[in-house]
C-alpha positions in Angstrom: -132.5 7.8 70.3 -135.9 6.5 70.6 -137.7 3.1 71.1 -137.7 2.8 67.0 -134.6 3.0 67.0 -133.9 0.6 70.0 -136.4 -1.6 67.5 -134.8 -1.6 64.4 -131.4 -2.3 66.2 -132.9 -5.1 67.6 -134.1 -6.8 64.4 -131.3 -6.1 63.2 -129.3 -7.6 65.5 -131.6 -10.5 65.5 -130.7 -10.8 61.6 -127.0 -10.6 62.2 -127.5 -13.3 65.0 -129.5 -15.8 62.8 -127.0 -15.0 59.7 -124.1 -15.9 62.1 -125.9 -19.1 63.1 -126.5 -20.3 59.3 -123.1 -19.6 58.2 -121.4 -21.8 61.2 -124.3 -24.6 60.1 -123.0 -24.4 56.6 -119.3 -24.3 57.4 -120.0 -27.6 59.3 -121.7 -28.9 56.5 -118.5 -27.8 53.6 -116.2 -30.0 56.0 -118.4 -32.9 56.2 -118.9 -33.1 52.5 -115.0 -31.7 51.8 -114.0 -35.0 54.4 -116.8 -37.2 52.8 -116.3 -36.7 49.1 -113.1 -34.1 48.6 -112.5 -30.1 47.9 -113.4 -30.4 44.1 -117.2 -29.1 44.1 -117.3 -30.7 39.9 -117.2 -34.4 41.4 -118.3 -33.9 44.9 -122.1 -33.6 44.8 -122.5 -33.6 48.6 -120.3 -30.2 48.2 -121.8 -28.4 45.1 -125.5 -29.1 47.3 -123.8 -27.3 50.1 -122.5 -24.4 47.8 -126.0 -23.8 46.9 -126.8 -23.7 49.9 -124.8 -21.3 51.4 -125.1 -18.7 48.4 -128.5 -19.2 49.4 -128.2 -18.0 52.6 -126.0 -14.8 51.2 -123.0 -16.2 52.5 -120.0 -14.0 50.8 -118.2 -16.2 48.5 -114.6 -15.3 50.1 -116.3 -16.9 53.3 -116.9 -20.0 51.3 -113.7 -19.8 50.0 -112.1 -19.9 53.4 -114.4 -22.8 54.5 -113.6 -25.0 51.7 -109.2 -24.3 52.7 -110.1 -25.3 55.9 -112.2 -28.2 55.6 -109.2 -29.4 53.1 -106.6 -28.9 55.4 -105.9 -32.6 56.9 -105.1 -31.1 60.5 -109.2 -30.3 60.5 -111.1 -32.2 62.2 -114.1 -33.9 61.3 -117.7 -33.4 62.0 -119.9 -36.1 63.2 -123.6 -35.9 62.6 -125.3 -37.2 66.0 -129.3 -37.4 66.0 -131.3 -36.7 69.9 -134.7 -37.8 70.4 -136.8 -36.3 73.4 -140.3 -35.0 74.3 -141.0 -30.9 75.1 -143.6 -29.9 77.9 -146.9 -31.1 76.8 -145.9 -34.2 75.0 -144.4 -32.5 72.1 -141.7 -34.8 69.9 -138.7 -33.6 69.2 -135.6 -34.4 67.0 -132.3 -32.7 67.3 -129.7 -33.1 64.7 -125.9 -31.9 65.4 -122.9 -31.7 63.9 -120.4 -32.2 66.7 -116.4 -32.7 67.3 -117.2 -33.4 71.1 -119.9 -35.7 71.9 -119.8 -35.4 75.3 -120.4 -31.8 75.3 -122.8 -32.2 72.7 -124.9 -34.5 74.7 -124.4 -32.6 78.0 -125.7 -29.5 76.0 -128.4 -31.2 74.8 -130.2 -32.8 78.0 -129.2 -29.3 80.0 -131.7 -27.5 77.5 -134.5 -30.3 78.0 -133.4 -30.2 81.9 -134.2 -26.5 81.9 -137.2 -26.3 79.7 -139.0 -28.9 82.0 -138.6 -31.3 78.5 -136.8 -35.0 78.8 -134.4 -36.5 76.9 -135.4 -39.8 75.1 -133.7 -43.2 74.0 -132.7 -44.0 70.2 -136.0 -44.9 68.2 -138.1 -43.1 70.9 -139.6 -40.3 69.0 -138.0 -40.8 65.6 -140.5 -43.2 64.2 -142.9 -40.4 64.6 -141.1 -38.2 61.4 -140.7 -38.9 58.1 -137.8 -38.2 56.4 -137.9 -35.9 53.0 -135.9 -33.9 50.4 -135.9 -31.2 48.9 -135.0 -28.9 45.9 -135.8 -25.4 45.1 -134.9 -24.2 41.7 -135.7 -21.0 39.4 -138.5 -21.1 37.3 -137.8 -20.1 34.2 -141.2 -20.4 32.7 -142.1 -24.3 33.6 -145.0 -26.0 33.2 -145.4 -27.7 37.3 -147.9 -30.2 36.0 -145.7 -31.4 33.1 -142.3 -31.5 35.2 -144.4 -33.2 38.0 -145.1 -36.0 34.9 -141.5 -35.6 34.3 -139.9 -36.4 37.5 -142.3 -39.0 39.4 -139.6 -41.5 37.9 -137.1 -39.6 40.2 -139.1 -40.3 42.8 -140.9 -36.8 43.2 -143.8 -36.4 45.1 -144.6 -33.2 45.1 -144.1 -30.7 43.2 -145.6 -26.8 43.1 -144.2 -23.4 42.3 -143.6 -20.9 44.8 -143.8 -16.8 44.6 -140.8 -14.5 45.1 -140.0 -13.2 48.2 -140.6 -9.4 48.3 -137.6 -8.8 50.9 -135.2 -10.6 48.7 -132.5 -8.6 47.0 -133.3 -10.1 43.7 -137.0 -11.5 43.8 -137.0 -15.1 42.3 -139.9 -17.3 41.4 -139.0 -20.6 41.8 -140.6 -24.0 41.8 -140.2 -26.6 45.3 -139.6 -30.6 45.1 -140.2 -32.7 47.5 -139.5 -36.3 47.9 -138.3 -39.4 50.0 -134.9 -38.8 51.2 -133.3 -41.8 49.4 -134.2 -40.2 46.4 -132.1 -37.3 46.5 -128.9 -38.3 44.2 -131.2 -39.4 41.7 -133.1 -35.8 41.9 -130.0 -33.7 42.0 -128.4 -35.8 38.8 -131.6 -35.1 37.1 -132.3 -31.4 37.5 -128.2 -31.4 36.9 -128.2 -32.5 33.5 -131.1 -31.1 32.9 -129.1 -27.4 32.9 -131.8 -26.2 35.6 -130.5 -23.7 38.6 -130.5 -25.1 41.8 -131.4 -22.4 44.6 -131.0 -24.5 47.4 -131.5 -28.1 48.8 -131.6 -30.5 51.7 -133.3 -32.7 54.2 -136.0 -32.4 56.5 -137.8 -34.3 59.4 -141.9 -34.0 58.8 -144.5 -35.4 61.1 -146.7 -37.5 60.6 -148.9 -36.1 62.9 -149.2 -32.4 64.6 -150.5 -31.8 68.4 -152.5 -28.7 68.7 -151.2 -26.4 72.1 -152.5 -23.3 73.5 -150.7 -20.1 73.5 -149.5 -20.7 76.6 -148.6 -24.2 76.0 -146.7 -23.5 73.0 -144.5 -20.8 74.7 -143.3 -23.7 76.7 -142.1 -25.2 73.7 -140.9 -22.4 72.1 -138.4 -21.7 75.0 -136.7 -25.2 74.4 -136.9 -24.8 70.5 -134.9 -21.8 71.1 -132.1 -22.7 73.9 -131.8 -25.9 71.7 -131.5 -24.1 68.2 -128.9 -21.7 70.0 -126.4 -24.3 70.8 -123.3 -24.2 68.2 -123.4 -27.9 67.9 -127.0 -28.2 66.6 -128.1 -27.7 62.8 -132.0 -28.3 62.6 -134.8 -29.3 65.2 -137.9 -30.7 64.2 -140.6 -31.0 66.4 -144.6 -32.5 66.5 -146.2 -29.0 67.5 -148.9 -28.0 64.9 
């Protein structure tokens, strides 16, 4: 058939895999909240963020459906969310958050990939000092002023605030507008843009750092093989790293 056709089927298998990957992330995440907070989404705010999030992501809403019956079923069990710390090749940082119902094959999975990748695991506080710890929001502009809704929720705790251009591969291009703030400010940011009858697109956490290491080509394909054998593993949900 060809080698464009061998490349097509391989992006799209690549697609499928990543899709596959972000829907297990997000049914970990419905039975945390579900656990956390209960099944009903209209009292729940852990679970209507995680809706979001998964609609997002194009997750079919029988598939969400299903999640949210299992994560109510009391036989389920529960996630717990387990934060790794470690350094790459090449003194590269790097935080590891899972979502695991076995810690100790979580943490055997976890130091096998830095074993292999010529990386090293790292004590509690080793590396996580390095990262600050953000929120987010993305919602649909609907003709907003940024500068005056910047005005509008520095109260909230927003400190940054700008708009962001649809994507051109999306089904149904959206401009929408990107918040970012502390992470303790997050219920008070979701409440806000809540009442205020905006759409949320999608929302969550992240892990910045405070400062980047610049790497060669052939430096960062070191890191890029443990990034990848790391983000593989069923148990992890995000991996932040130094690496500029």
């Amino acid at each position: 058939m060809g080698r464009a056709f061998e490349l097509r089927k391989g992006r799209k298998m690549k697609r499928w895999s990543a899709m596959s990957k972000a829907f297990t992330r997000i049914g970990k995440d419905i039975v945390m909240a579900i656990k956390d907070g209960g099944p009903d989404p209209d009292s729940n705010s852990r679970l209507r963020a995680v809706i979001q999030n998964a609609k997002a992501v194009n997750m079919p809403k029988d598939n969400i459906e299903r999640a949210i019956k299992k994560a109510s079923d009391k036989n389920t069990e529960n996630y717990k969310e387990v934060l790794f710390e470690g350094y790459a090749p090449h003194g590269i940082a790097i935080l590891v958050e899972t979502a695991t119902d076995n810690n100790n094959r979580t943490v055997a999975n976890v130091r096998a990939c830095f074993s292999k990748c010529n990386g090293n695991m790292g004590t509690q506080g080793s590396v996580d000092f390095m990262f600050d710890r953000q929120c987010n929001f993305k919602i649909k502009d609907t003709g907003f002023d940024v500068e005056e809704l910047e005005l509008e929720f520095i109260d909230c705790g927003v400190e940054e605030i700008f708009g962001e251009e649809p994507d051109e591969n999306d089904a149904e291009p959206t401009k929408s507008i990107l918040m970012y703030a502390p992470f303790e400010s997050f219920g008070t940011i979701q409440k806000e843009i809540e009442t205020r009858g905006m759409e949320i697109i999608s929302s969550g956490f992240e892990r910045l750092p405070q400062v980047t290491k610049e790497l060669t080509e052939e430096q960062q394909a070191d890191v890029d093989k443990l990034l990848e054998k790391l983000e593989n593993d069923d148990d992890v949900q995000n991996v932040f790293h130094t690496m500029a």
